[in-house]
N, C-alpha and C positions, 0 to 999 in steps of 0.2 A: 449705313442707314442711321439717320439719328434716332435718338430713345425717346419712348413715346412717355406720356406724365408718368403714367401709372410704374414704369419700369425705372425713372429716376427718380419716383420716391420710393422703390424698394430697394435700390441700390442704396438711397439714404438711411434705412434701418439695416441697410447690412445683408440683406437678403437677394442675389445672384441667381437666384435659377431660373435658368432661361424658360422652364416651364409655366413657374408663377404665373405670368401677365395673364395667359391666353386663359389658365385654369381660373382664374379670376374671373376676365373677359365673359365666360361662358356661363357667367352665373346671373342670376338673375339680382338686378338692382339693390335690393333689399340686404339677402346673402351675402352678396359683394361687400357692401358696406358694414356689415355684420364680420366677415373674417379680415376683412382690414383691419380693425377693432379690436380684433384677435391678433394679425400679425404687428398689431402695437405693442401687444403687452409681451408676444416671442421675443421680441427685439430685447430685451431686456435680458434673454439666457444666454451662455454661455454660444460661442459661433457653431460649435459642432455640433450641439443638440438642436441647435435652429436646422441646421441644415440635413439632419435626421431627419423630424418631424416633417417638414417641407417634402424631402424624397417622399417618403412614407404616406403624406398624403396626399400627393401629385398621384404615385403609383397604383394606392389602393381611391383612387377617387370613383370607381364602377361602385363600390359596396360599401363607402360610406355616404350614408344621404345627407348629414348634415358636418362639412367640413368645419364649421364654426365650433359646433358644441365636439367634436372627435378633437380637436387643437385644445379647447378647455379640459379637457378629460386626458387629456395627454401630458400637457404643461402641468397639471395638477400631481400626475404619477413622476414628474422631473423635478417636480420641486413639492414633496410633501411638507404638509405642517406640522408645525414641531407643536 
């Protein structure tokens, strides 16, 4: 099956989980474009803490309402300021 946009430009930042697209997919326009925004600036961490974060909030996506600002608050606790 070929890959659809959304899914080859996450493979462009590095980012593989087959979960992404669809947990994306399901959000509403706005949010969508909002954690994309967010998944710009993950691309930037190291691979294993992306791919943490990403599990993490794929799996807990029931009980967090806002995936955007839970990635800010997350990345922020991975990379504190000196």
């Amino acid at each position: 099956r070929p890959k659809s946009e959304i899914e080859v430009y996450l493979a462009s930042l590095g980012m593989d989980n087959p979960a992404l697209p669809s947990f994306i997919a399901s959000m509403d326009d706005e949010l969508a474009k909002d954690f994309v925004e967010k998944l710009i600036i993950l691309s930037k961490f190291p691979k294993d803490i992306i791919k943490d974060l990403l599990d993490t909030v794929i799996r807990k996506r029931a009980s967090i309402k806002n995936p955007s600002a839970w990635l800010v608050v997350s990345m922020k606790k991975e990379q504190p300021c000196n």
